[in-house]
TIVO-2410 file (N, C-alpha, C; in nm, 3 decimals):
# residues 78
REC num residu      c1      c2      c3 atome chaine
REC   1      X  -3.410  -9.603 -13.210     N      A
REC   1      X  -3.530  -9.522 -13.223    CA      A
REC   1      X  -3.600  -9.516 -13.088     C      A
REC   2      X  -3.647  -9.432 -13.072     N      A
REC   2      X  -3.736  -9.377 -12.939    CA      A
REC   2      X  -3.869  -9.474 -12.944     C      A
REC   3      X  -3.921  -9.456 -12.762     N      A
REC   3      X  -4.010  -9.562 -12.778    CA      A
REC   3      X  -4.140  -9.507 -12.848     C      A
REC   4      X  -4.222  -9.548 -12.950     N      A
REC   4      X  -4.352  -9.542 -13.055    CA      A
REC   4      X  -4.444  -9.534 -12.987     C      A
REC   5      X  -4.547  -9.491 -12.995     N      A
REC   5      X  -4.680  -9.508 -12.995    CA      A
REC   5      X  -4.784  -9.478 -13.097     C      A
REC   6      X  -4.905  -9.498 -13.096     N      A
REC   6      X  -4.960  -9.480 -13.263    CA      A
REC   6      X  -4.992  -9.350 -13.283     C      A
REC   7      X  -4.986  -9.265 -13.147     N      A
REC   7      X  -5.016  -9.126 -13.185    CA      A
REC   7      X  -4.893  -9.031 -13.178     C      A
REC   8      X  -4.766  -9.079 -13.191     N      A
REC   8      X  -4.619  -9.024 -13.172    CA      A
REC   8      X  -4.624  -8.945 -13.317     C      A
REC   9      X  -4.527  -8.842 -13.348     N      A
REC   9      X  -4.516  -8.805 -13.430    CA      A
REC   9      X  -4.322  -8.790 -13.431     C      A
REC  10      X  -4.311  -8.806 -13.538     N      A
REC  10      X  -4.195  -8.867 -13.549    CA      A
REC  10      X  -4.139  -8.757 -13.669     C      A
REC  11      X  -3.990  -8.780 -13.691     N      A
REC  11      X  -3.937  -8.686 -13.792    CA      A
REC  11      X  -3.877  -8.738 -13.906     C      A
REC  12      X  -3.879  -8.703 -14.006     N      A
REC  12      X  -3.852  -8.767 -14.199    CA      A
REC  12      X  -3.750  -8.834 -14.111     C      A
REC  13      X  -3.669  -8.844 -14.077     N      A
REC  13      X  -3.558  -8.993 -14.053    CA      A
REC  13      X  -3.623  -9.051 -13.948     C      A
REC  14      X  -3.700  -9.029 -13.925     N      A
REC  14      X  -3.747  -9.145 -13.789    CA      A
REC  14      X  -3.861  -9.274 -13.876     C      A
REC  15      X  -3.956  -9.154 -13.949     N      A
REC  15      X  -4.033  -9.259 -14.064    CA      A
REC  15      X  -3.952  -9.355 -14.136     C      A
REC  16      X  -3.851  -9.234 -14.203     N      A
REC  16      X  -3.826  -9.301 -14.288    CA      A
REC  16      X  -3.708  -9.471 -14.272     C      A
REC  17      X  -3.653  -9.448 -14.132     N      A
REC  17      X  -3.598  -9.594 -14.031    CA      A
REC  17      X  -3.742  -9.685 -14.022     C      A
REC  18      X  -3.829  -9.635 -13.998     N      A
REC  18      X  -3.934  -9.703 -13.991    CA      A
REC  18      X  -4.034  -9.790 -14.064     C      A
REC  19      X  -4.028  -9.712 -14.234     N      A
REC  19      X  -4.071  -9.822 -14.352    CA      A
REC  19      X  -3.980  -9.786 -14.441     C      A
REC  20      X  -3.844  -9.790 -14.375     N      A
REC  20      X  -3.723  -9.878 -14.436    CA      A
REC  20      X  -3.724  -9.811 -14.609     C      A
REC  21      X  -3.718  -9.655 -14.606     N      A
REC  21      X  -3.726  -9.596 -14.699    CA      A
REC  21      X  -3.572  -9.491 -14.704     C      A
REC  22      X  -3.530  -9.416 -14.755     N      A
REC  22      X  -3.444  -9.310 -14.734    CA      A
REC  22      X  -3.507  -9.185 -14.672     C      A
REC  23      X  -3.501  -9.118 -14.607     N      A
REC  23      X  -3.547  -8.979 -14.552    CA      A
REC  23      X  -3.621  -8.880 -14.698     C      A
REC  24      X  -3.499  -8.882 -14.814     N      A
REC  24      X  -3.573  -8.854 -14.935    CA      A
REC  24      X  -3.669  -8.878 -15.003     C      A
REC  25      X  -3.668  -8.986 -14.966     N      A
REC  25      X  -3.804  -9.081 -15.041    CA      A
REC  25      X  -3.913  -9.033 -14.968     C      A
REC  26      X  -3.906  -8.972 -14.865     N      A
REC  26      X  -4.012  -9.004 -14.733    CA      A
REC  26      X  -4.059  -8.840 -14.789     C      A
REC  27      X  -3.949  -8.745 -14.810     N      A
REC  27      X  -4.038  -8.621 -14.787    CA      A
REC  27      X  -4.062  -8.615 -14.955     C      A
REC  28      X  -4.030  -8.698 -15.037     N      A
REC  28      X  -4.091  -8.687 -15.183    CA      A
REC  28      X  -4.217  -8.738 -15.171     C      A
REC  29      X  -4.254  -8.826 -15.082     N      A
REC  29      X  -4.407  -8.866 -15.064    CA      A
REC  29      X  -4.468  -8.746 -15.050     C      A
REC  30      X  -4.396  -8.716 -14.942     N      A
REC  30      X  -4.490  -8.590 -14.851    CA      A
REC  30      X  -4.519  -8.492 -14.974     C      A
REC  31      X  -4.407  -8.485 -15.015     N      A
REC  31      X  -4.493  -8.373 -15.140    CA      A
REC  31      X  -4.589  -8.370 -15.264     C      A
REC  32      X  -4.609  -8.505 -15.310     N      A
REC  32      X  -4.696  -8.533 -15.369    CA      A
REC  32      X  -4.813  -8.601 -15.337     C      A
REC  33      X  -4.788  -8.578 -15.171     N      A
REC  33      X  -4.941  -8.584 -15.100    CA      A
REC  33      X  -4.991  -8.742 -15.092     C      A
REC  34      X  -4.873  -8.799 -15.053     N      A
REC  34      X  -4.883  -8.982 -15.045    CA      A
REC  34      X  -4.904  -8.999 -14.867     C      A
REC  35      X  -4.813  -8.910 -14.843     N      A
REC  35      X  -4.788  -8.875 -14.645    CA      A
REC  35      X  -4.847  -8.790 -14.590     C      A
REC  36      X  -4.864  -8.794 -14.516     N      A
REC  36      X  -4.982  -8.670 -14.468    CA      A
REC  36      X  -4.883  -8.576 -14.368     C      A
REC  37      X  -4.846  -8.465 -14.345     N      A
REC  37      X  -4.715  -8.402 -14.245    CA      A
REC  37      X  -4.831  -8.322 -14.129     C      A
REC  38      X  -4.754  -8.321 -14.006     N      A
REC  38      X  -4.811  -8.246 -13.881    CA      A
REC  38      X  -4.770  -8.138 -13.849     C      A
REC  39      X  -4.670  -8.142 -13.955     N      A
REC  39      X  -4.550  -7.989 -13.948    CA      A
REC  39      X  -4.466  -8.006 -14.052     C      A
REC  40      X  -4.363  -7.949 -14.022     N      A
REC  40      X  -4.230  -7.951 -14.154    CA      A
REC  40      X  -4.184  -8.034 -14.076     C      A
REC  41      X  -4.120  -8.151 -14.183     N      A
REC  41      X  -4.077  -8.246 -14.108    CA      A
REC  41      X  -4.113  -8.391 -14.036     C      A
REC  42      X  -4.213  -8.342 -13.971     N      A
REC  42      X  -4.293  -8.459 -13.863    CA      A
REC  42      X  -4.439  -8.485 -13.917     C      A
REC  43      X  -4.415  -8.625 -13.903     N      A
REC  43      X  -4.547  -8.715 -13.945    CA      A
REC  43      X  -4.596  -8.764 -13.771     C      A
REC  44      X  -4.706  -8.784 -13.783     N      A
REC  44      X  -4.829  -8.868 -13.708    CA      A
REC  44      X  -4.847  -9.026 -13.715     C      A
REC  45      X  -4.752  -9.093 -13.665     N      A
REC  45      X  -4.745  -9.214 -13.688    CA      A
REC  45      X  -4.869  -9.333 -13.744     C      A
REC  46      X  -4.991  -9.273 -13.649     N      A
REC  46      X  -5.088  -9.352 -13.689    CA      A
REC  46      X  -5.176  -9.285 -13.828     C      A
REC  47      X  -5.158  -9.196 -13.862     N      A
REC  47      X  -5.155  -9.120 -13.994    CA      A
REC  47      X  -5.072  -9.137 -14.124     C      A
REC  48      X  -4.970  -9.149 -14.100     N      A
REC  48      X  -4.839  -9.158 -14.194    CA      A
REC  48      X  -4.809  -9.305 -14.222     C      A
REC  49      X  -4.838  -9.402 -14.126     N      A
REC  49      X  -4.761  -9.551 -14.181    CA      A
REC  49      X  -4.916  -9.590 -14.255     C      A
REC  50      X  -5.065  -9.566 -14.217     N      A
REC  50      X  -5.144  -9.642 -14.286    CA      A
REC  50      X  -5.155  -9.557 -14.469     C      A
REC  51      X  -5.139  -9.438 -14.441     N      A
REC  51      X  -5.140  -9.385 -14.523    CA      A
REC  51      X  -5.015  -9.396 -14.731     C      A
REC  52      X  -4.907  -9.467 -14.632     N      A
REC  52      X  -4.802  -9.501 -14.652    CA      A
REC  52      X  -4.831  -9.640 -14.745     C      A
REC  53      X  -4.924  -9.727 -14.657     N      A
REC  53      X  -4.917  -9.898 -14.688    CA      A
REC  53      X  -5.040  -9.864 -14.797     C      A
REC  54      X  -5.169  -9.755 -14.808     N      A
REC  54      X  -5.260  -9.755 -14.872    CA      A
REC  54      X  -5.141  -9.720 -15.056     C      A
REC  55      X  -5.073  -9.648 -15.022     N      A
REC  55      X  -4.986  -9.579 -15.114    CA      A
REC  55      X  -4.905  -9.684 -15.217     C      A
REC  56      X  -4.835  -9.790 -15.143     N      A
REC  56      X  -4.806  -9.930 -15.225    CA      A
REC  56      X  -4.921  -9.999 -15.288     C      A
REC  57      X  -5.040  -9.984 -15.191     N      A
REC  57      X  -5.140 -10.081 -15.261    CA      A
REC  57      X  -5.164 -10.048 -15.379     C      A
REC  58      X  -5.207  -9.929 -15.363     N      A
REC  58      X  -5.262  -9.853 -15.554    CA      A
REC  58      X  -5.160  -9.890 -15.645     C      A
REC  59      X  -5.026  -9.848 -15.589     N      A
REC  59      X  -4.914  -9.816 -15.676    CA      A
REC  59      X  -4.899 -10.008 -15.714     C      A
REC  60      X  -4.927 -10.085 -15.646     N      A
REC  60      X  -4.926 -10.207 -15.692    CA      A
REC  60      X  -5.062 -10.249 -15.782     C      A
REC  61      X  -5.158 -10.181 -15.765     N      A
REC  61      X  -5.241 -10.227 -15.873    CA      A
REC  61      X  -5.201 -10.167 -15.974     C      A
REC  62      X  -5.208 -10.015 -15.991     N      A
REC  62      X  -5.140  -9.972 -16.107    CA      A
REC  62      X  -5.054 -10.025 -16.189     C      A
REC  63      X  -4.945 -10.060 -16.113     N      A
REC  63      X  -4.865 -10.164 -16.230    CA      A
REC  63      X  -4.940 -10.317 -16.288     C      A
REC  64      X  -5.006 -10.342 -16.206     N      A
REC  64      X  -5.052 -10.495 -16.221    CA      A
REC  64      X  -5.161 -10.456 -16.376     C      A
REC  65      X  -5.233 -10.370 -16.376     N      A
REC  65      X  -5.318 -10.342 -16.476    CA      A
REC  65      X  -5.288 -10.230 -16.587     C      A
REC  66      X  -5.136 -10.175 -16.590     N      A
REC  66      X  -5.070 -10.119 -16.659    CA      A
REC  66      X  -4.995 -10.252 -16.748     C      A
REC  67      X  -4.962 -10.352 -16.624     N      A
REC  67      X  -4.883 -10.462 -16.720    CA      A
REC  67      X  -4.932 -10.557 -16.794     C      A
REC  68      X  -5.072 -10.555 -16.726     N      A
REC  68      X  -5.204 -10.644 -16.795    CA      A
REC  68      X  -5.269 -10.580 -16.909     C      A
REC  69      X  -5.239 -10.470 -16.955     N      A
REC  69      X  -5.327 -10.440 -17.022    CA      A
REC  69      X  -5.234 -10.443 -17.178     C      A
REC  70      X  -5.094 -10.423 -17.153     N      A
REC  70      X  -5.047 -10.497 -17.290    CA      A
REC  70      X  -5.079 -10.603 -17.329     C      A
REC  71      X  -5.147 -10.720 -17.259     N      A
REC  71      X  -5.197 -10.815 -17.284    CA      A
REC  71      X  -5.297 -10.878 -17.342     C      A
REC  72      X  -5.391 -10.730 -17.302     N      A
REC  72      X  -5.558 -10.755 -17.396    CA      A
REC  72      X  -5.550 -10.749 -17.518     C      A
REC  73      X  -5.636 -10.854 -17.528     N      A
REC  73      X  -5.669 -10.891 -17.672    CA      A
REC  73      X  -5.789 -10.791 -17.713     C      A
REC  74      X  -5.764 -10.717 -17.825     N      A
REC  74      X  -5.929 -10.617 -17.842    CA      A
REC  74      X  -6.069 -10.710 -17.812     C      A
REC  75      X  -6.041 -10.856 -17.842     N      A
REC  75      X  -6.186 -10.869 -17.829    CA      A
REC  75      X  -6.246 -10.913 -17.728     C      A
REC  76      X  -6.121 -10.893 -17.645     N      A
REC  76      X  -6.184 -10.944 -17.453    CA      A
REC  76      X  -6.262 -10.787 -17.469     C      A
REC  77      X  -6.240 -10.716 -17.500     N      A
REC  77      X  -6.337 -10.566 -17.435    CA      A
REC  77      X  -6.467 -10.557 -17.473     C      A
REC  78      X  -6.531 -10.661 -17.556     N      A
REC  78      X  -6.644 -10.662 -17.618    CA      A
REC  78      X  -6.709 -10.713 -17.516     C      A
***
């Protein structure tokens, strides 16, 4: 990979070498608006990887309180 900087903009296989995703995966983000694009193709490094790590976080609470919530008892909600 070419040398980075945080304002490089890089192309769906360059991201996607980068958080170790498939190139597919990378522009399925992009289309449901997880990645943010600078063009067809090319992401904004310092745009695209934080944007990227915010994207696991949710998607990790989501499950955490999707899997927690088979758990409640009705009368914890009182």
């Amino acid at each position: 990979m070419k040398n980075l900087t945080v304002g490089s903009v890089v192309t769906t296989s360059e991201l996607a070498e980068l958080l170790m995703l498939s190139p597919r995966r990378v522009a399925q983000l992009a289309e449901i608006g997880a990645l943010p694009r600078s063009g067809r193709g090319r992401f904004v490094i310092s745009e695209a990887v934080p944007a990227y790590l915010e994207f696991r976080r949710d998607s990790s609470i989501r499950r955490l309180v999707l899997e927690g919530a088979g758990r409640l008892d009705p009368s914890d909600l009182d």
